[in-house]
mmJSON file of the N, C-alpha and C atoms, coordinates in Angstrom:
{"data_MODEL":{"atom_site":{
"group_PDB":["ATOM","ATOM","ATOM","ATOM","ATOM","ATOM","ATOM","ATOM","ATOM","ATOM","ATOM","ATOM","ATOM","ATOM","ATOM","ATOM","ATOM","ATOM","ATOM","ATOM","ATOM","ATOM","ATOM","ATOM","ATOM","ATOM","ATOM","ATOM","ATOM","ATOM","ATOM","ATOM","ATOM","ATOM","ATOM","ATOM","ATOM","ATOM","ATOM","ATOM","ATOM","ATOM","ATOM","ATOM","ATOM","ATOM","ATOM","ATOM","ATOM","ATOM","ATOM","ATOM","ATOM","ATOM","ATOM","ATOM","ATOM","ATOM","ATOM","ATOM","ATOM","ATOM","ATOM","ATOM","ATOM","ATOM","ATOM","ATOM","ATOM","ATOM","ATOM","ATOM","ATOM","ATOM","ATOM","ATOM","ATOM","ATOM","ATOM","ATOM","ATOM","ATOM","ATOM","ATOM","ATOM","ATOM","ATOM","ATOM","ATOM","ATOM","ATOM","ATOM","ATOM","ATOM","ATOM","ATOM","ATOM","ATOM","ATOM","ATOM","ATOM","ATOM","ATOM","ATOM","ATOM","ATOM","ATOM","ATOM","ATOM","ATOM","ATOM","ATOM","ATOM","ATOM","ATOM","ATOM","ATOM","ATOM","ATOM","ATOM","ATOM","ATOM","ATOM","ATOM","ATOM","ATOM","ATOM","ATOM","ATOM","ATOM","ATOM","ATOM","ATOM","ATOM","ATOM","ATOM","ATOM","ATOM","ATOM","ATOM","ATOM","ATOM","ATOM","ATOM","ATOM","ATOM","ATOM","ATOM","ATOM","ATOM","ATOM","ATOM","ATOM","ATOM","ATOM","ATOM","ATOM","ATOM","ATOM","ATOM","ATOM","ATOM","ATOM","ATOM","ATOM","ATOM","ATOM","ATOM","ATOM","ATOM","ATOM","ATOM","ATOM","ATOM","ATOM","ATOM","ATOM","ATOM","ATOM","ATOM","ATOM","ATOM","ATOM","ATOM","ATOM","ATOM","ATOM","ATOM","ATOM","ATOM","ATOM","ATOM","ATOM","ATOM","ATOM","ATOM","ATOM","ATOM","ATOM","ATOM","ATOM","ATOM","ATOM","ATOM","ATOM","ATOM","ATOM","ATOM","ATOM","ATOM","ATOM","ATOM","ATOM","ATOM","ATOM","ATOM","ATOM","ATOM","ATOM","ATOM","ATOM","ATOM","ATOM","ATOM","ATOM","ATOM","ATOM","ATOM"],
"id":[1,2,3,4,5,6,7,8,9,10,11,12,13,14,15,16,17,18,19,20,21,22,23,24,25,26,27,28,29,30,31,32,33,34,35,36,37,38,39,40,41,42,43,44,45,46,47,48,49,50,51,52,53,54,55,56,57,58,59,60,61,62,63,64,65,66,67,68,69,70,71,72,73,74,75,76,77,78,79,80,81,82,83,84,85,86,87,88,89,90,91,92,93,94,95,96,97,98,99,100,101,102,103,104,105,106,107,108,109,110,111,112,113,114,115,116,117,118,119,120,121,122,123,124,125,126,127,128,129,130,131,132,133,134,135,136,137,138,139,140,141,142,143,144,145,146,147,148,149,150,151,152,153,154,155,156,157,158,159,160,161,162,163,164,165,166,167,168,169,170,171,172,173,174,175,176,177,178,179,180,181,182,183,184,185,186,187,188,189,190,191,192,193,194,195,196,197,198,199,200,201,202,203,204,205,206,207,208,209,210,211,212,213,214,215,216,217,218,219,220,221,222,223,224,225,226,227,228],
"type_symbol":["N","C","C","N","C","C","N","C","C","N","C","C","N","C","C","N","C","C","N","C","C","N","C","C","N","C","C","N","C","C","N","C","C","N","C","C","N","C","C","N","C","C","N","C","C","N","C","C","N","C","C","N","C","C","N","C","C","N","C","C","N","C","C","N","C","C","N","C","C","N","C","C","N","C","C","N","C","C","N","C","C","N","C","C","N","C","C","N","C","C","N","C","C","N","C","C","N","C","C","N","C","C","N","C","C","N","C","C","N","C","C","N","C","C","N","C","C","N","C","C","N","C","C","N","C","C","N","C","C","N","C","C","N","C","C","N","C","C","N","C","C","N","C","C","N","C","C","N","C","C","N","C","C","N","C","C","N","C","C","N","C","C","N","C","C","N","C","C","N","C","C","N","C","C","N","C","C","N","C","C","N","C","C","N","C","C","N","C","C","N","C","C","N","C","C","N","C","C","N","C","C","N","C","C","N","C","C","N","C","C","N","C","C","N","C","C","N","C","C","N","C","C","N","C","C","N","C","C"],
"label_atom_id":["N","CA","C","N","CA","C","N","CA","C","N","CA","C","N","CA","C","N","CA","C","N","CA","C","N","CA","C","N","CA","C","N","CA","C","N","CA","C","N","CA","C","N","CA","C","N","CA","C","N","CA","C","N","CA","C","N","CA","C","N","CA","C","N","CA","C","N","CA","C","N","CA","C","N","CA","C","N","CA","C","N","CA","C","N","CA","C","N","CA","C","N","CA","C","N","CA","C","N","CA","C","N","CA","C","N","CA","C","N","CA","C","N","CA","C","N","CA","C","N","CA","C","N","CA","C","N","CA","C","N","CA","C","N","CA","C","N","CA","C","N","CA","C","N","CA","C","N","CA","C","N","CA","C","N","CA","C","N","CA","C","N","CA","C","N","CA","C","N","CA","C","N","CA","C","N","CA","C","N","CA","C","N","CA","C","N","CA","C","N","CA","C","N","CA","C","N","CA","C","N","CA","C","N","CA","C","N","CA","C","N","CA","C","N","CA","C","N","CA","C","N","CA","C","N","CA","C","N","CA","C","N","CA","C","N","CA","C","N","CA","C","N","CA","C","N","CA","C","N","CA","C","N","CA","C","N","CA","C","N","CA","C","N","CA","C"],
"label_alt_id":[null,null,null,null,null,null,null,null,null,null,null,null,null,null,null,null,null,null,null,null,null,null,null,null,null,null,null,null,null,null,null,null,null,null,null,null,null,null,null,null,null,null,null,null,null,null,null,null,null,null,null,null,null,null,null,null,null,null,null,null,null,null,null,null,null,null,null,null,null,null,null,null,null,null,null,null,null,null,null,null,null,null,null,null,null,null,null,null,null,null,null,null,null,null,null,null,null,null,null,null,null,null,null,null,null,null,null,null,null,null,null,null,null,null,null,null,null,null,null,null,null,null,null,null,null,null,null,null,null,null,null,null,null,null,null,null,null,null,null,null,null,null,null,null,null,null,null,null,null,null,null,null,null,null,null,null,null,null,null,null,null,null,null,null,null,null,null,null,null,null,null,null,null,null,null,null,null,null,null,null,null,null,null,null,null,null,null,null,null,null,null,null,null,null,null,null,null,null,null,null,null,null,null,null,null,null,null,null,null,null,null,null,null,null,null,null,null,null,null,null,null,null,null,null,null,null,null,null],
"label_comp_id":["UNK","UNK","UNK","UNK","UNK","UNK","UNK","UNK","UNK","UNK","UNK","UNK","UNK","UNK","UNK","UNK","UNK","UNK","UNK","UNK","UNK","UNK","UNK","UNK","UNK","UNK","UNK","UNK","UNK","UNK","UNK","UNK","UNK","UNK","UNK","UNK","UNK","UNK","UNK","UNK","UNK","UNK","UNK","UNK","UNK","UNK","UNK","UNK","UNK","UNK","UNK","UNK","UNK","UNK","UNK","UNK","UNK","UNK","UNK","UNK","UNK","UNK","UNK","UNK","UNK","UNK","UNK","UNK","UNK","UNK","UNK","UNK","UNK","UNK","UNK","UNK","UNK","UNK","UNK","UNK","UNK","UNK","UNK","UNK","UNK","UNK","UNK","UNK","UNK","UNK","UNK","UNK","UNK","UNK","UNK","UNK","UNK","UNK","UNK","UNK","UNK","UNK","UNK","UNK","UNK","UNK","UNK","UNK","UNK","UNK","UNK","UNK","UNK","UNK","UNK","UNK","UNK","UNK","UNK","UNK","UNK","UNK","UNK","UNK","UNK","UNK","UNK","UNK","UNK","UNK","UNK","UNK","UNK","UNK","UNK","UNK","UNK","UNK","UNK","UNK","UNK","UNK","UNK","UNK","UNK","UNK","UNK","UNK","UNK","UNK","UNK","UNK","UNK","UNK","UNK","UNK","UNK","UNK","UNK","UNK","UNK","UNK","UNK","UNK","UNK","UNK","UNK","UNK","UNK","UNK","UNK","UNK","UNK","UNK","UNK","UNK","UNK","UNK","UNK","UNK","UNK","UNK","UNK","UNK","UNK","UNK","UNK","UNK","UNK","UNK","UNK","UNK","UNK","UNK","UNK","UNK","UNK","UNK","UNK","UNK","UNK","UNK","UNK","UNK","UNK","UNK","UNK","UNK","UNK","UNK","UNK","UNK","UNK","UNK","UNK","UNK","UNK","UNK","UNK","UNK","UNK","UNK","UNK","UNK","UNK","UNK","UNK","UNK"],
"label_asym_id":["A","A","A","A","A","A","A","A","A","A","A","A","A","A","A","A","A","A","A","A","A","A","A","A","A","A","A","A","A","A","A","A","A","A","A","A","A","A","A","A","A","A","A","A","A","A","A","A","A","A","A","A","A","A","A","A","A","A","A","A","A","A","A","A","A","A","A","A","A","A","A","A","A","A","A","A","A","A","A","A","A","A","A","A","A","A","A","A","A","A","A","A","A","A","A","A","A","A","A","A","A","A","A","A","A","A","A","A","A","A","A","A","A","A","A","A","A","A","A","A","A","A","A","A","A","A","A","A","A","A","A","A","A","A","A","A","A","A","A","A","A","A","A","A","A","A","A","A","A","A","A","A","A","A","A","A","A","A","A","A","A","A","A","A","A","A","A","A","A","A","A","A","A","A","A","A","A","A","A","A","A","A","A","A","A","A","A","A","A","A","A","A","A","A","A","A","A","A","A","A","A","A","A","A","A","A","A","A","A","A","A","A","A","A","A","A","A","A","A","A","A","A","A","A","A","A","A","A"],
"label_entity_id":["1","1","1","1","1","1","1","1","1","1","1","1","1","1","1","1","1","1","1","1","1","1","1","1","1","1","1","1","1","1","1","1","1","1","1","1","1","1","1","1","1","1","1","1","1","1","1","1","1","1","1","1","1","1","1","1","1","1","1","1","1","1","1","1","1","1","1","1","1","1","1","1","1","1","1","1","1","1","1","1","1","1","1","1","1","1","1","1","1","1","1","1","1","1","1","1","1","1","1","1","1","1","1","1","1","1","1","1","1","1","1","1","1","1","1","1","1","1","1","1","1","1","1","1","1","1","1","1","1","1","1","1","1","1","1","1","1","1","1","1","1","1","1","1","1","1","1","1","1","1","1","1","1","1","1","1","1","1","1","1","1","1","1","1","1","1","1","1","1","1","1","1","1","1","1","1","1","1","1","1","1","1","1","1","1","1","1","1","1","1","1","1","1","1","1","1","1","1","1","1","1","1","1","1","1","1","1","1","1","1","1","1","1","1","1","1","1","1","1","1","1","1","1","1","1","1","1","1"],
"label_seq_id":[1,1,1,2,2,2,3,3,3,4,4,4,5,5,5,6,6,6,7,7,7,8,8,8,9,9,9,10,10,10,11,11,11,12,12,12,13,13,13,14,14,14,15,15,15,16,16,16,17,17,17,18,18,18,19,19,19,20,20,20,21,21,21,22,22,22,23,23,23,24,24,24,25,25,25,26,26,26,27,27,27,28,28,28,29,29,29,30,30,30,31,31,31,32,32,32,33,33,33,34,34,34,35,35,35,36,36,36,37,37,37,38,38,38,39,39,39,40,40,40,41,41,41,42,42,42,43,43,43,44,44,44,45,45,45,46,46,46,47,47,47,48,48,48,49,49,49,50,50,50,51,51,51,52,52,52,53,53,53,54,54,54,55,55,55,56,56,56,57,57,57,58,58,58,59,59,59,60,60,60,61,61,61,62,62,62,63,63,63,64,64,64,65,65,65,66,66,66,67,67,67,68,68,68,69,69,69,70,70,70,71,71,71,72,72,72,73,73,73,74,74,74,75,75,75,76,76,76],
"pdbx_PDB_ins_code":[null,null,null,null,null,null,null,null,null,null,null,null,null,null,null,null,null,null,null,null,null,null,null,null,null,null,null,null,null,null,null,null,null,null,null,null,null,null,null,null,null,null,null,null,null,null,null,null,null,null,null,null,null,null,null,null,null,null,null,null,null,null,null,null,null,null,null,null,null,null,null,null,null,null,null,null,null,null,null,null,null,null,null,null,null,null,null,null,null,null,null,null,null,null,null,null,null,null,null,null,null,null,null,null,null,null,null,null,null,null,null,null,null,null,null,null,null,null,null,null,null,null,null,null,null,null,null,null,null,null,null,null,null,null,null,null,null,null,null,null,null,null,null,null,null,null,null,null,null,null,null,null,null,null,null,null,null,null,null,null,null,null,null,null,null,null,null,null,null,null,null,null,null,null,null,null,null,null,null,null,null,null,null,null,null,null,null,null,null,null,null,null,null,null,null,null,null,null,null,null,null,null,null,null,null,null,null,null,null,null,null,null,null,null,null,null,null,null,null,null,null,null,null,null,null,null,null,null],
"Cartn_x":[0.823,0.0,0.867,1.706,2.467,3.336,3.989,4.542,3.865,2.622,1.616,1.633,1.402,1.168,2.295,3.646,5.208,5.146,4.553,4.96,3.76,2.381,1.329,1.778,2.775,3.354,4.802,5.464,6.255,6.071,5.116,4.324,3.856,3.286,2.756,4.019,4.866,6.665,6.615,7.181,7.167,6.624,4.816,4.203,4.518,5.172,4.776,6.189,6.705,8.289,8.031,7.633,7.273,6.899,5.675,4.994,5.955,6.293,7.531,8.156,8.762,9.681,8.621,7.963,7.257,6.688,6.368,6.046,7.394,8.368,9.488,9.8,9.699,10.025,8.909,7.464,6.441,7.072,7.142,7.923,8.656,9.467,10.679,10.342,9.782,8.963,7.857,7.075,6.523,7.256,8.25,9.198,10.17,10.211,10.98,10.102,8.435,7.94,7.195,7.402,7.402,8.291,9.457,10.955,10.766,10.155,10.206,9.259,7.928,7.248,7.493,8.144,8.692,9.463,10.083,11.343,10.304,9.601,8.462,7.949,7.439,6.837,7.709,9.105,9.94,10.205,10.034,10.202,9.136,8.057,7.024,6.716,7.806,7.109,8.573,9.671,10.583,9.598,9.053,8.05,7.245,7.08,5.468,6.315,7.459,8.504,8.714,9.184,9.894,8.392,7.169,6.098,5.365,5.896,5.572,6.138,7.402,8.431,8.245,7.761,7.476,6.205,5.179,4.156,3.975,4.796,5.292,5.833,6.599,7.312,6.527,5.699,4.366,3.559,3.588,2.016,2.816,4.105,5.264,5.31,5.521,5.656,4.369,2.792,1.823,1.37,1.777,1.5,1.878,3.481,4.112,3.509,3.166,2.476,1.067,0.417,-0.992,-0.338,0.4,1.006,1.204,1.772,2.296,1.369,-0.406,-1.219,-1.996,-1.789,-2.651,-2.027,-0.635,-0.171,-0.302,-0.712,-0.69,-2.329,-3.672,-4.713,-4.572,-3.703,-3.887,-3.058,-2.074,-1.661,-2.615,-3.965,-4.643,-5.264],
"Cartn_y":[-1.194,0.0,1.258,1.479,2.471,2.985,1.213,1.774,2.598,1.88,2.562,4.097,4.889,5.388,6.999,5.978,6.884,6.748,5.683,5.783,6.49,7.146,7.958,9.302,9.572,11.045,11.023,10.429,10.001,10.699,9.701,10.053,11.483,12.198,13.291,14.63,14.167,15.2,15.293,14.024,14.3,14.86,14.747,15.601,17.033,17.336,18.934,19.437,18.354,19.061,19.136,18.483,18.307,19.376,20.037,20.971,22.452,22.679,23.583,23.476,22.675,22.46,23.249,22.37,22.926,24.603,24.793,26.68,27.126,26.9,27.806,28.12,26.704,26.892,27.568,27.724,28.755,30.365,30.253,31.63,32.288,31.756,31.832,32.26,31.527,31.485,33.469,33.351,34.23,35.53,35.374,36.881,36.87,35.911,36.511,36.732,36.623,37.027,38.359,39.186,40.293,41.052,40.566,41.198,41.107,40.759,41.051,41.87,41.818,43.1,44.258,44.565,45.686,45.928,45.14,45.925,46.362,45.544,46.014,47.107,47.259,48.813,50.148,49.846,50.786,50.984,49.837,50.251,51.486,51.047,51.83,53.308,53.067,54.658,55.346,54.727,55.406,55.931,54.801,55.251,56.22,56.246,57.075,59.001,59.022,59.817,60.473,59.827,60.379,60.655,59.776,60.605,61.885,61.985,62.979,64.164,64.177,65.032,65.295,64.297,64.537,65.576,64.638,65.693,67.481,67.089,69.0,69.517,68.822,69.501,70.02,69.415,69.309,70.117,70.189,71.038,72.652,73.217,73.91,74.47,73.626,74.162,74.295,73.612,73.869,75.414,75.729,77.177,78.146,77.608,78.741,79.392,78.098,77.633,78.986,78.815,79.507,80.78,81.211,82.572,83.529,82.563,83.146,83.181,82.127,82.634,83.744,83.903,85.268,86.215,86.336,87.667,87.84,87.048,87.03,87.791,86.82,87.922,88.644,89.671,91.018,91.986,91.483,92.111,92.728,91.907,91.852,92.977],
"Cartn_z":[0.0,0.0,0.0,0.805,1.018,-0.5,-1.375,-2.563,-3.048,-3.314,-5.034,-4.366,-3.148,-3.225,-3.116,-2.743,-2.342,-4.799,-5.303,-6.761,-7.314,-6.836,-7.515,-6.611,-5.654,-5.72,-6.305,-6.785,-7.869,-8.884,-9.826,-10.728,-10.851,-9.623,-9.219,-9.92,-8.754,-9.537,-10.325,-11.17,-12.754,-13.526,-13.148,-14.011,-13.746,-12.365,-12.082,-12.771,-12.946,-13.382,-14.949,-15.468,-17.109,-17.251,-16.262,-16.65,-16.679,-15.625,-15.045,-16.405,-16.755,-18.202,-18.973,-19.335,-20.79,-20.553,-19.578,-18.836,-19.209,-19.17,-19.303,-20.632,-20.924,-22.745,-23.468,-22.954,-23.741,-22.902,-21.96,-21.664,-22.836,-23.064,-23.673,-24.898,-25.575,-26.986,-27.036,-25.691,-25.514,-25.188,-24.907,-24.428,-25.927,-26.637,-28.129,-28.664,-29.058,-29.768,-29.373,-28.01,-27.635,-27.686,-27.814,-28.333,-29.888,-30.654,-32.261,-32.234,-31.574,-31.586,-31.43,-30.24,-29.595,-30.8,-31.379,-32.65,-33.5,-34.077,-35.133,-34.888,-33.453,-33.014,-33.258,-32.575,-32.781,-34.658,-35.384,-37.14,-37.52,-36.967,-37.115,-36.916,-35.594,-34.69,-35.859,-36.235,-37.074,-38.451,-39.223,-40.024,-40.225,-38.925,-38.656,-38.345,-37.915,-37.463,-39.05,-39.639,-41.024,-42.296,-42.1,-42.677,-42.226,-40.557,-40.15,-40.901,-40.772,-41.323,-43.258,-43.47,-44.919,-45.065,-44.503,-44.518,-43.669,-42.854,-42.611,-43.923,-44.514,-45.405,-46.668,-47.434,-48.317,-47.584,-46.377,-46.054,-45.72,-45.669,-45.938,-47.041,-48.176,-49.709,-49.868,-49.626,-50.207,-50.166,-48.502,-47.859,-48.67,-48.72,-49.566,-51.465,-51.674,-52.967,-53.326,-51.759,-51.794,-51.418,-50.869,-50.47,-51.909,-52.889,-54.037,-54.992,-54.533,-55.452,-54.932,-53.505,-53.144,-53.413,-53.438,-54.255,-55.721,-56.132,-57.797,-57.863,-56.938,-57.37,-56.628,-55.708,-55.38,-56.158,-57.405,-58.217,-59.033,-59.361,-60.531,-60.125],
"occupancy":[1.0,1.0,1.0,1.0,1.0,1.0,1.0,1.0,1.0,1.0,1.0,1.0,1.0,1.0,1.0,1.0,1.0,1.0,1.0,1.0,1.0,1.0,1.0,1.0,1.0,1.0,1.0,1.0,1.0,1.0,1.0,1.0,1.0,1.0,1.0,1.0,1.0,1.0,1.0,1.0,1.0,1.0,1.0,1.0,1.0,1.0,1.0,1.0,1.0,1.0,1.0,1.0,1.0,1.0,1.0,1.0,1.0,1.0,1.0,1.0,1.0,1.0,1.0,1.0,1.0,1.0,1.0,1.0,1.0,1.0,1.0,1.0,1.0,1.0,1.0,1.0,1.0,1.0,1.0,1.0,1.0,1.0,1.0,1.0,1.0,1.0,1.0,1.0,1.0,1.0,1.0,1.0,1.0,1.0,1.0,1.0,1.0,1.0,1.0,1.0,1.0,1.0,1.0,1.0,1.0,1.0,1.0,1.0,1.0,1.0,1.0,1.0,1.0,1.0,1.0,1.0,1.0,1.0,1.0,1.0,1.0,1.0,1.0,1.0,1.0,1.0,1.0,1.0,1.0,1.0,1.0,1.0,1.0,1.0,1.0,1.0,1.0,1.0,1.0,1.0,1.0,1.0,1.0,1.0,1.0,1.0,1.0,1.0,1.0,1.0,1.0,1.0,1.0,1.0,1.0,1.0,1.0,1.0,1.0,1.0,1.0,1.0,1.0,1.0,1.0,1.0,1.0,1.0,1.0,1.0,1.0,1.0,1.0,1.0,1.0,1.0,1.0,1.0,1.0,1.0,1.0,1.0,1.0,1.0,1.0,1.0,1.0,1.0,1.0,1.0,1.0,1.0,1.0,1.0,1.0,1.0,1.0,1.0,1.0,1.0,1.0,1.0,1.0,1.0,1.0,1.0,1.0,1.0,1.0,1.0,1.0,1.0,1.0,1.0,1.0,1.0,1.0,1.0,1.0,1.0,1.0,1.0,1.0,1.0,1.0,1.0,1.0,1.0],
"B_iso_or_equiv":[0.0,0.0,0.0,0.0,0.0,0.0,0.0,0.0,0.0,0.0,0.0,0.0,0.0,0.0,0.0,0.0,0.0,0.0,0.0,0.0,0.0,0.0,0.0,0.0,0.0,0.0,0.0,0.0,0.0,0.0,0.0,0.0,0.0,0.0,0.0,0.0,0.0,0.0,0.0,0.0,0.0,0.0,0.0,0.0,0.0,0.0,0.0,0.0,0.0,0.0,0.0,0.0,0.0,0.0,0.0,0.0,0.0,0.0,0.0,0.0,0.0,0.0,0.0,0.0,0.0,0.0,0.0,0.0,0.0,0.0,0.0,0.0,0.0,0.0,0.0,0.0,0.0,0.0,0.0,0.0,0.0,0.0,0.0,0.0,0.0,0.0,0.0,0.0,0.0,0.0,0.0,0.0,0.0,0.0,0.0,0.0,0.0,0.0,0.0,0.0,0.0,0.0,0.0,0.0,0.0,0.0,0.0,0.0,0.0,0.0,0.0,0.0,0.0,0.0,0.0,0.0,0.0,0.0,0.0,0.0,0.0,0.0,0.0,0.0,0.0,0.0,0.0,0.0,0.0,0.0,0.0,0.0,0.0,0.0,0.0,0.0,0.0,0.0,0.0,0.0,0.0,0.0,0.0,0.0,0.0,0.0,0.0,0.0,0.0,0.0,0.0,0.0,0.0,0.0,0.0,0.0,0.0,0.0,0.0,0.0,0.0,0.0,0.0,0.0,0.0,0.0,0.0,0.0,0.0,0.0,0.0,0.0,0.0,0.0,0.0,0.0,0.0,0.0,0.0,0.0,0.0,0.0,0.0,0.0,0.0,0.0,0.0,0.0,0.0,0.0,0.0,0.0,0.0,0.0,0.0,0.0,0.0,0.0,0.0,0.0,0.0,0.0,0.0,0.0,0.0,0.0,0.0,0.0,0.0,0.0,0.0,0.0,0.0,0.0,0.0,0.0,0.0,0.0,0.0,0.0,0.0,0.0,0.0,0.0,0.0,0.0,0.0,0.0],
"pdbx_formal_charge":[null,null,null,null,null,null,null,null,null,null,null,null,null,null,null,null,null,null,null,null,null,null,null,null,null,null,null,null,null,null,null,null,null,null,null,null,null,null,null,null,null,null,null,null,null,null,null,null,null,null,null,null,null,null,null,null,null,null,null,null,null,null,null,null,null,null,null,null,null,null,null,null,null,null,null,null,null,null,null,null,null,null,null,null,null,null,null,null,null,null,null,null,null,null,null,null,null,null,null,null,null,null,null,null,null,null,null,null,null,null,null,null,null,null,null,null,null,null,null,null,null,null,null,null,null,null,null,null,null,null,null,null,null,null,null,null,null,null,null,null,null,null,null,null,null,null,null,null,null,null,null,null,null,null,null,null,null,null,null,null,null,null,null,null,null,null,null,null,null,null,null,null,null,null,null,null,null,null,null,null,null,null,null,null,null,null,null,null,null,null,null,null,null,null,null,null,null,null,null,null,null,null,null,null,null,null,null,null,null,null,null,null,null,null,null,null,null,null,null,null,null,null,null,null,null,null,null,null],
"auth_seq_id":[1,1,1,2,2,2,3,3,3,4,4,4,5,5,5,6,6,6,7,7,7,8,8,8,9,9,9,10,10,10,11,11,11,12,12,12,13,13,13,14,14,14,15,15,15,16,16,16,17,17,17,18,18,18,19,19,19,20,20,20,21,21,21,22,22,22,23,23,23,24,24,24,25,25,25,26,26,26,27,27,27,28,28,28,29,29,29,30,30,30,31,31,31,32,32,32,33,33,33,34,34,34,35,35,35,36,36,36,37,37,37,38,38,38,39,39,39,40,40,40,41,41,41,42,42,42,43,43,43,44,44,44,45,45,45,46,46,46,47,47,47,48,48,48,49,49,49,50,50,50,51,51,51,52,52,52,53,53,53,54,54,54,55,55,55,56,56,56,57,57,57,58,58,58,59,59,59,60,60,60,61,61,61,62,62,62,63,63,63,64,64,64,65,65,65,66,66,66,67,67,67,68,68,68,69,69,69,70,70,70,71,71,71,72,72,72,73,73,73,74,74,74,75,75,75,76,76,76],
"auth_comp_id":["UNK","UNK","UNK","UNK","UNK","UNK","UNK","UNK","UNK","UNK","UNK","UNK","UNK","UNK","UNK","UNK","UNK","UNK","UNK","UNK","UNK","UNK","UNK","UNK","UNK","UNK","UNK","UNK","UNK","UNK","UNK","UNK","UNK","UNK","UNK","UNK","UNK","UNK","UNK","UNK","UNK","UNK","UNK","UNK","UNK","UNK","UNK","UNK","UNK","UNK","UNK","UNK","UNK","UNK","UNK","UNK","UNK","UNK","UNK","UNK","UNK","UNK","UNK","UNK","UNK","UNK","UNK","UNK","UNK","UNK","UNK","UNK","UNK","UNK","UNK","UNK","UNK","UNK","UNK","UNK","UNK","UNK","UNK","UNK","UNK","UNK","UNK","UNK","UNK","UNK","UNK","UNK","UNK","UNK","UNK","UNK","UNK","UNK","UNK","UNK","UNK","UNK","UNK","UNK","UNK","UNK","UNK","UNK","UNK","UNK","UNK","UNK","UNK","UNK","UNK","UNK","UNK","UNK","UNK","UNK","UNK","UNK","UNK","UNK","UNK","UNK","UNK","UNK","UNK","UNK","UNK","UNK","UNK","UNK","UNK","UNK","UNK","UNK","UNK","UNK","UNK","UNK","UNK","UNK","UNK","UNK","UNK","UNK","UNK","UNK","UNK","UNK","UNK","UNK","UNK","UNK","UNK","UNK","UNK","UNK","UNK","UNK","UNK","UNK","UNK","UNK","UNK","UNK","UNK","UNK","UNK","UNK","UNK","UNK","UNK","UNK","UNK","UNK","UNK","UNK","UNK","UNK","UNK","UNK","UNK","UNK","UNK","UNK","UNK","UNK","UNK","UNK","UNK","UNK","UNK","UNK","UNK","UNK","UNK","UNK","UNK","UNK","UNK","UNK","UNK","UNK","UNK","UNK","UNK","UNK","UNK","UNK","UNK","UNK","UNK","UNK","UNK","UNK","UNK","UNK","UNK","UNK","UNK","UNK","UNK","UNK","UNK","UNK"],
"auth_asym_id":["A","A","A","A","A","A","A","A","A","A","A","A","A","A","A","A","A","A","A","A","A","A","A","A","A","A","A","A","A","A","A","A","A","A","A","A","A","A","A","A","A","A","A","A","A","A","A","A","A","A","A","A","A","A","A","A","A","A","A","A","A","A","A","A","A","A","A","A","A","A","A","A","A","A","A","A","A","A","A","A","A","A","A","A","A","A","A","A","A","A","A","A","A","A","A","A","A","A","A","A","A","A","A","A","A","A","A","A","A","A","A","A","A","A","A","A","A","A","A","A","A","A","A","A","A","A","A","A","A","A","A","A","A","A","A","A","A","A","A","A","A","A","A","A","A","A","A","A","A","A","A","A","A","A","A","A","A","A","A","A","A","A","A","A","A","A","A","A","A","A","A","A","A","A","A","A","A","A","A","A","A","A","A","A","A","A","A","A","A","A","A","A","A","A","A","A","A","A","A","A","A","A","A","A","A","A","A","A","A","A","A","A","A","A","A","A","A","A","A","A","A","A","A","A","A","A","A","A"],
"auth_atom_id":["N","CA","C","N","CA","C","N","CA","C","N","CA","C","N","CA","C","N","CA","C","N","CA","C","N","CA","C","N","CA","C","N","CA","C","N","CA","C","N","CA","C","N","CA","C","N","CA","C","N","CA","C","N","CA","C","N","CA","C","N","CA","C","N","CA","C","N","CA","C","N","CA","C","N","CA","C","N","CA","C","N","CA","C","N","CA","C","N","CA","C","N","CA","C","N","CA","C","N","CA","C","N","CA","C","N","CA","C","N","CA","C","N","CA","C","N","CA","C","N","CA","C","N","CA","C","N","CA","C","N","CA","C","N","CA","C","N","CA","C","N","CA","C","N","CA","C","N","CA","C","N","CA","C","N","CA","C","N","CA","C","N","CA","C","N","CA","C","N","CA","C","N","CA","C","N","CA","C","N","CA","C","N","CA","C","N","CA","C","N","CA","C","N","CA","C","N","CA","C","N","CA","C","N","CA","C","N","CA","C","N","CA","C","N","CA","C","N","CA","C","N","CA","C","N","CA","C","N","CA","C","N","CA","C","N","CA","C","N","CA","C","N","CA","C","N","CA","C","N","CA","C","N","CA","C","N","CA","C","N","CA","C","N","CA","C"],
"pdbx_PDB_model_num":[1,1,1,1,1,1,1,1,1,1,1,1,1,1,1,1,1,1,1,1,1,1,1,1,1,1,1,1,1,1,1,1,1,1,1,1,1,1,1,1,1,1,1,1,1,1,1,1,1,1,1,1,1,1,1,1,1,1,1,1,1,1,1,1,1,1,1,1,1,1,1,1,1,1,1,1,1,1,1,1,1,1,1,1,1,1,1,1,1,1,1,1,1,1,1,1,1,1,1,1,1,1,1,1,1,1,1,1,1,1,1,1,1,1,1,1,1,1,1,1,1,1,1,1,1,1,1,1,1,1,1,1,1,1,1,1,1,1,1,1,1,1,1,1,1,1,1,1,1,1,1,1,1,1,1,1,1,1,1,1,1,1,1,1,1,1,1,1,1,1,1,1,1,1,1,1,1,1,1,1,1,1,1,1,1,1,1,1,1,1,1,1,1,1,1,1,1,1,1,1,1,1,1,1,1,1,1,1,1,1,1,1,1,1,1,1,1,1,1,1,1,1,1,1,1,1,1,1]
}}}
């Protein structure tokens, strides 16, 4: 009586250690695929940084664009 039951908390370990194992290795898996995100995010916010800067620049020349047609009809 005493084996089966010193070998069904036996049994018991193993599973908790298997599990422990296999938790670490989805960890793992789960913190690199938040580390490729985080890079992806940062590509983005660079992206999003340099269209900013484009579109200042276009909405800059457009101004200037309309500046030079309002002096043209107050020539007229």
């Amino acid at each position: 009586m005493e084996i089966s039951k010193f070998t069904e908390l036996e049994e018991k370990i193993k599973h908790i250690v298997s599990e422990q194992v296999f938790l670490k290795k989805q960890i793992s898996v789960l913190e690199e695929a938040l580390k490729n995100k985080e890079l992806e995010i940062e590509g983005y916010k660079s992206k999003l940084t340099v269209l900013d800067e484009e579109r200042n620049s276009v909405r800059a020349r457009v101004d200037s664009l309309l500046d030079l047609l309002a002096d043209i009809e107050v020539a007229k």
